[in-house]
KOLLUM-594181 format. One record per residue: residue in one letter; x, y, z of N, C-alpha, C, CB in turn. Coordinates in steps of 0.1 Angstrom, whole numbers, padded with zeros to 4 digits. Atoms other than C-alpha are relative to their C-alpha. Glycine has a CB too. Layout:
N
 rest  n.c1  n.c2  n.c3 ca.c1 ca.c2 ca.c3  c.c1  c.c2  c.c3 cb.c1 cb.c2 cb.c3
    A     X     Y     Z     X     Y     Z     X     Y     Z     X     Y     Z
...
This chain:
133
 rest  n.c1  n.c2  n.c3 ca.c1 ca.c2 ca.c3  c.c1  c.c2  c.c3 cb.c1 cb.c2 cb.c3
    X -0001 -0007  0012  0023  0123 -0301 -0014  0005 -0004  0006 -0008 -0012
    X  0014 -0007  0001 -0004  0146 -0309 -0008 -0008 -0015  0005  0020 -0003
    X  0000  0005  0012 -0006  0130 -0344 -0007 -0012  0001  0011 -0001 -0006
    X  0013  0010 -0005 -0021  0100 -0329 -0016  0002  0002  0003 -0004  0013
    X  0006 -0003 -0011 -0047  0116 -0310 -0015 -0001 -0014  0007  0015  0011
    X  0007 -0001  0007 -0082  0112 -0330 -0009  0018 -0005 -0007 -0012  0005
    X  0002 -0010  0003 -0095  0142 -0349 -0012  0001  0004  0002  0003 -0010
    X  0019 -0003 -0009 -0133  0138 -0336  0001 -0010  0009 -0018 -0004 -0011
    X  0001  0007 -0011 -0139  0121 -0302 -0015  0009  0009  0016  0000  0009
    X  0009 -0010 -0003 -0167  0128 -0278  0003  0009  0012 -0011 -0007  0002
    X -0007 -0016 -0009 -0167  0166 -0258  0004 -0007  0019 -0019  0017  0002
    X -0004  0002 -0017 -0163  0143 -0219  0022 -0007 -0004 -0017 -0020  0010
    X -0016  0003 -0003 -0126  0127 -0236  0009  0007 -0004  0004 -0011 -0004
    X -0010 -0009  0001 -0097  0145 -0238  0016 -0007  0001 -0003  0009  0011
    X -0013  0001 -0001 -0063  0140 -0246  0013  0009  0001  0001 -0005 -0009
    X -0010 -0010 -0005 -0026  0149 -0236  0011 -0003 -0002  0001  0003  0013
    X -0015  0005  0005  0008  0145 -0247  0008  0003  0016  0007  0011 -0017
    X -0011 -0001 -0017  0032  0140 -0213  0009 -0015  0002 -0012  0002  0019
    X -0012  0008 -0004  0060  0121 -0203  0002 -0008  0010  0009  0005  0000
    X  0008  0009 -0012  0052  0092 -0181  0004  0003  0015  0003 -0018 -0001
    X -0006  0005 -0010  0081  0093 -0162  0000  0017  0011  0016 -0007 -0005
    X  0002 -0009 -0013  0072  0127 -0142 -0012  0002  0000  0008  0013  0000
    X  0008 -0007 -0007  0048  0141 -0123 -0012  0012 -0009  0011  0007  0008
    X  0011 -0002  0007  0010  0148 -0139 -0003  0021  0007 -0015 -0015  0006
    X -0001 -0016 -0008  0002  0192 -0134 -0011 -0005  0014 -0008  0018 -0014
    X  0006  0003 -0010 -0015  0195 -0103 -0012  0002 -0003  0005  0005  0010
    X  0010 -0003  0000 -0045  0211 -0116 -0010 -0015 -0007  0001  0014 -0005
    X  0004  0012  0008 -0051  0174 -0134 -0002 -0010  0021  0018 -0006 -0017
    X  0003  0011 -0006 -0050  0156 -0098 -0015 -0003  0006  0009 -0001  0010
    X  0014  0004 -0008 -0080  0135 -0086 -0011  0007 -0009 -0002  0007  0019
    X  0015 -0006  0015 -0101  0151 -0121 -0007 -0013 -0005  0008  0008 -0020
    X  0005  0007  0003 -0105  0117 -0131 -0006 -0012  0001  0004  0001 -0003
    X  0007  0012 -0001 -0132  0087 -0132  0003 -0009 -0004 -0010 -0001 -0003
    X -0004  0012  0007 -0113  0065 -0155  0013  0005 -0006 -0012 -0005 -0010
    X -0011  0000  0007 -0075  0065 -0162  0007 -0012 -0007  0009  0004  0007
    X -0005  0011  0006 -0060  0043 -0183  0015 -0001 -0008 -0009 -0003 -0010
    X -0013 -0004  0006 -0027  0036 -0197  0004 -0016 -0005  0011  0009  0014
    X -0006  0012  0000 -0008  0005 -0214  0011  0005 -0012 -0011 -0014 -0004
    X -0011 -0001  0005  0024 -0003 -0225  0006  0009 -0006  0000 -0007 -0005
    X -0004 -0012 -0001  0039  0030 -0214  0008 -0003  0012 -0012  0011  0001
    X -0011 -0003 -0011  0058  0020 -0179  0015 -0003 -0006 -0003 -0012  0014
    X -0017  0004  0003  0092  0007 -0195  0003  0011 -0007  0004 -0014 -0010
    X -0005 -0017  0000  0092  0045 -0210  0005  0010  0012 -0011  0007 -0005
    X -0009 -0007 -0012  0098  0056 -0177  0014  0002  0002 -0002 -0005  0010
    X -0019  0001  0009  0135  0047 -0187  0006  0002  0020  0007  0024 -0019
    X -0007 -0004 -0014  0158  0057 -0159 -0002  0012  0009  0013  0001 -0002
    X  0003 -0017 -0010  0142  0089 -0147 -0006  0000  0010 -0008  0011 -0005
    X  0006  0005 -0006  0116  0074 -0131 -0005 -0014  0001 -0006  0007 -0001
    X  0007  0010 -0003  0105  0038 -0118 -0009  0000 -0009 -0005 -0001  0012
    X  0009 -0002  0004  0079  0022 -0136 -0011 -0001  0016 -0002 -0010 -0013
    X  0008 -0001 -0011  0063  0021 -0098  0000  0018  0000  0007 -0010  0015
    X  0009 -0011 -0002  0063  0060 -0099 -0005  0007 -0011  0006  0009  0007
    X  0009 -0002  0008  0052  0063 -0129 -0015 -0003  0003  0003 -0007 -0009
    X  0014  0009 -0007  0022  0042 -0117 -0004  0013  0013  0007 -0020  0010
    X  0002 -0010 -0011  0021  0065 -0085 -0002  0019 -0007  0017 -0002  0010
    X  0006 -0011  0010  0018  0095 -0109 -0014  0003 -0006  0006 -0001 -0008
    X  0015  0006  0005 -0009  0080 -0123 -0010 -0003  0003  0000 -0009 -0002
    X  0009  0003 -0014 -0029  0073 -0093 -0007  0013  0003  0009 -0005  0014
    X -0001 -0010 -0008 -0025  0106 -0083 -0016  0011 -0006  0017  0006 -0002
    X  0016 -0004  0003 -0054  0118 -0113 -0014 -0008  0001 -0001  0004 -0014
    X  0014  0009 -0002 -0080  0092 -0106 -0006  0011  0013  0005 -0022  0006
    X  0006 -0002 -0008 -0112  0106 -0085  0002 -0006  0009 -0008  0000 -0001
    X  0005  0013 -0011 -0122  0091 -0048 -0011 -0005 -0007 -0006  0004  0016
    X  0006  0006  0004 -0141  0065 -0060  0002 -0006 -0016 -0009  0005  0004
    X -0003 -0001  0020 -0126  0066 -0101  0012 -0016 -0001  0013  0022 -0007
    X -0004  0016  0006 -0109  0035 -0118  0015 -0001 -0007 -0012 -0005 -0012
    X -0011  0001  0011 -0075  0029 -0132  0000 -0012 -0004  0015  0003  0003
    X -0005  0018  0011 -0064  0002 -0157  0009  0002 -0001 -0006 -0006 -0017
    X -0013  0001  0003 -0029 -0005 -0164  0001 -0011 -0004  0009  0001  0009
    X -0004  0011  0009 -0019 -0028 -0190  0010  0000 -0004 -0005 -0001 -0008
    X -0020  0000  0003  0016 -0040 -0197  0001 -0012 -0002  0012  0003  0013
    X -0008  0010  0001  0039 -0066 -0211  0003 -0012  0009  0010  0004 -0002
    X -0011  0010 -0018  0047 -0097 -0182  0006 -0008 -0015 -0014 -0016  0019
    X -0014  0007  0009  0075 -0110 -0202  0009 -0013  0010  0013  0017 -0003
    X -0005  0011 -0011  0081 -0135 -0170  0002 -0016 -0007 -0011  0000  0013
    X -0001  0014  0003  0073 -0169 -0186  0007 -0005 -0016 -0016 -0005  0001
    X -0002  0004  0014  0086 -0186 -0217 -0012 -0004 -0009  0008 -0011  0001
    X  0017  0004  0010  0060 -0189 -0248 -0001 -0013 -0001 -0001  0006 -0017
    X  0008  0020  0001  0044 -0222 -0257  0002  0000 -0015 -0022 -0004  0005
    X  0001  0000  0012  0051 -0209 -0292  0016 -0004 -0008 -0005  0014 -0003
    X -0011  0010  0006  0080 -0223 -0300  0017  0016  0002 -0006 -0007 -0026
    X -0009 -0007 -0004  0120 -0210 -0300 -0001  0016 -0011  0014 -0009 -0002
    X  0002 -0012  0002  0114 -0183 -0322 -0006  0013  0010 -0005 -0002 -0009
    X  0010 -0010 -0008  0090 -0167 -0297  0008  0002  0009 -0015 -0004  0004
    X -0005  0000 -0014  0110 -0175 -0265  0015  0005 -0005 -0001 -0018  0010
    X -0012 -0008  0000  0145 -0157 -0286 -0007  0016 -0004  0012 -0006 -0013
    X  0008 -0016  0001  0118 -0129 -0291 -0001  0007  0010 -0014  0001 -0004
    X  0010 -0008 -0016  0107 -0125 -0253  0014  0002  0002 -0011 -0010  0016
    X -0012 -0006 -0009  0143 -0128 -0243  0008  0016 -0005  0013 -0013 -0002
    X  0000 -0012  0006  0150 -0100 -0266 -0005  0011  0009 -0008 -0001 -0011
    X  0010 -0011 -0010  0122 -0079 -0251  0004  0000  0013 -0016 -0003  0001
    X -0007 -0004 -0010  0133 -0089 -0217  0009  0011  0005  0004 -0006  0002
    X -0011 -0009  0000  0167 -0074 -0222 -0002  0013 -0005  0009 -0005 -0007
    X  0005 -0017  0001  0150 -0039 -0236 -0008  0002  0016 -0016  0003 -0017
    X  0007 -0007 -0014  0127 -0039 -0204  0015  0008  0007 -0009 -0016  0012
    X -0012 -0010 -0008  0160 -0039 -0185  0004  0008  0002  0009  0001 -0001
    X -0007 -0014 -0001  0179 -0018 -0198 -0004  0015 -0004  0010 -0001 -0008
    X  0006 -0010  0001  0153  0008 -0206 -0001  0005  0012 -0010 -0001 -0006
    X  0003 -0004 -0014  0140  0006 -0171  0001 -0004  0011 -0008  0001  0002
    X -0009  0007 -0005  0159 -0015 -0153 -0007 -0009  0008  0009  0006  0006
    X  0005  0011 -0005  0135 -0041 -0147 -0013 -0009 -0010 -0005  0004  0014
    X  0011  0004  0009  0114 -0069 -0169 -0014 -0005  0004  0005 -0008 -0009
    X  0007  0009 -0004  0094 -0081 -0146 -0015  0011  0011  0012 -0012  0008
    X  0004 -0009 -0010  0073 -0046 -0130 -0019 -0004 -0007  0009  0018 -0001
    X  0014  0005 -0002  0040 -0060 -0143 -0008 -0009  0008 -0002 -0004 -0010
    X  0009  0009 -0012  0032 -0086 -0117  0003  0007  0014  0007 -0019  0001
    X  0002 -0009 -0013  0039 -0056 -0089 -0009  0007 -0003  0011  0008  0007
    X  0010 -0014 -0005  0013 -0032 -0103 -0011 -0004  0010 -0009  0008 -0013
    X  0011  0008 -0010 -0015 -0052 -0084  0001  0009  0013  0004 -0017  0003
    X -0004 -0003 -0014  0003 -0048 -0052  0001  0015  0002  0015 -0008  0003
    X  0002 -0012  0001  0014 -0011 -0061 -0010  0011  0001  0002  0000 -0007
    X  0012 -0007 -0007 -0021 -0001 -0061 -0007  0001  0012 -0008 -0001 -0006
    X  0002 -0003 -0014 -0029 -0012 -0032  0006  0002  0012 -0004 -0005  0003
    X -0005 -0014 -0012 -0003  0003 -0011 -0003  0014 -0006  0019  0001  0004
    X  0007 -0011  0004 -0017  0032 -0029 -0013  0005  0003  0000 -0001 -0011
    X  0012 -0004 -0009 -0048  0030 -0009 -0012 -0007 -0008 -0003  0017  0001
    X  0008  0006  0010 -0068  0014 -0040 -0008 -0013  0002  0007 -0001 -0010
    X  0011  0010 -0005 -0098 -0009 -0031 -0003 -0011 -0012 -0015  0009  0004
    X  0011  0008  0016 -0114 -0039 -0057  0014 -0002 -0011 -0017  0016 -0011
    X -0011  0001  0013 -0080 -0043 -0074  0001 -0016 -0002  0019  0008  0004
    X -0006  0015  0008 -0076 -0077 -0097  0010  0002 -0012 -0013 -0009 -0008
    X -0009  0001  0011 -0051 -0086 -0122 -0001 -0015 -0010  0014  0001  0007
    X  0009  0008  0013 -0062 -0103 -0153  0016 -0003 -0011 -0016  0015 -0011
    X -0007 -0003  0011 -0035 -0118 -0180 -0007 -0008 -0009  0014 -0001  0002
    X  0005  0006  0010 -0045 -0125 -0215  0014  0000 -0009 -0013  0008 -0006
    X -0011  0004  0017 -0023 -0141 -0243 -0003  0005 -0015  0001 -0017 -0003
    X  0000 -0013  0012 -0014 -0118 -0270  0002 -0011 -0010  0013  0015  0001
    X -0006  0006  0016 -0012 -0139 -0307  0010  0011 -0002 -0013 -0001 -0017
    X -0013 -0008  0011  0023 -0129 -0320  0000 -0008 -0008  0016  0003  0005
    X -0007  0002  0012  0039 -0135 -0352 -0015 -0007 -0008  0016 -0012  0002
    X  0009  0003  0005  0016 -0157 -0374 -0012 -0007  0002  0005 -0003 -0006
    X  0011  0005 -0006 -0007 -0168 -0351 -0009  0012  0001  0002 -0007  0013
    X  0005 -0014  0005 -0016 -0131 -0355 -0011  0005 -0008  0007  0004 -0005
């Protein structure tokens, strides 16, 4: 939403309103040193994978340029008690049936590197929900 997008930034960043789940214009591929994206693959919905979303994604990074991808892993149960673990199951069941899978954050790793992508690690940090917040 354009309405997000900040009204002063500096003249090297640029923003774009697009829709994860297709295909970036072409004159955008391999423009960029640093792409980033989070908690945007389960928008891919049923049109597209969140793996080709990801593969879309790849596609504007330079040789030599950097993606980040940051996402939900909704795999484990919280430590925060049942409220939290009838929250995740919640969210699980939206990953699903948005994009018919809750668990596509512990393949991006792998994803990038059948994507040719060198130096890839995967880092998770625990988010404070509710009133640990």
């Amino acid at each position: 939403m354009h309405s997000f997008f900040p009204q002063e930034h500096p003249s090297h960043t640029s923003y774009a309103v697009h829709n994860i789940a297709e295909e970036w214009p072409a004159r955008m591929y391999g423009q960029y040193d640093f792409v980033h994206q989070r908690l945007a693959l389960v928008g891919a919905g049923r049109t597209a994978t969140p793996q080709k979303a990801v593969e879309y994604l790849t596609a504007l990074v330079k040789p030599g340029g950097w993606i980040q991808l940051g996402e939900l892993d909704v795999r484990e149960q919280s430590s925060r008690g049942r409220a939290m673990n009838d929250a995740m199951s919640v969210i699980r069941a939206v990953f699903n049936a948005a994009s018919g899978s809750d668990n596509f954050a512990n393949h991006m790793a792998d994803w990038l590197r059948s994507g040719g992508f060198k130096d890839v690690c995967e880092e998770s940090f625990e988010t404070q929900l509710g009133p640990r917040c």
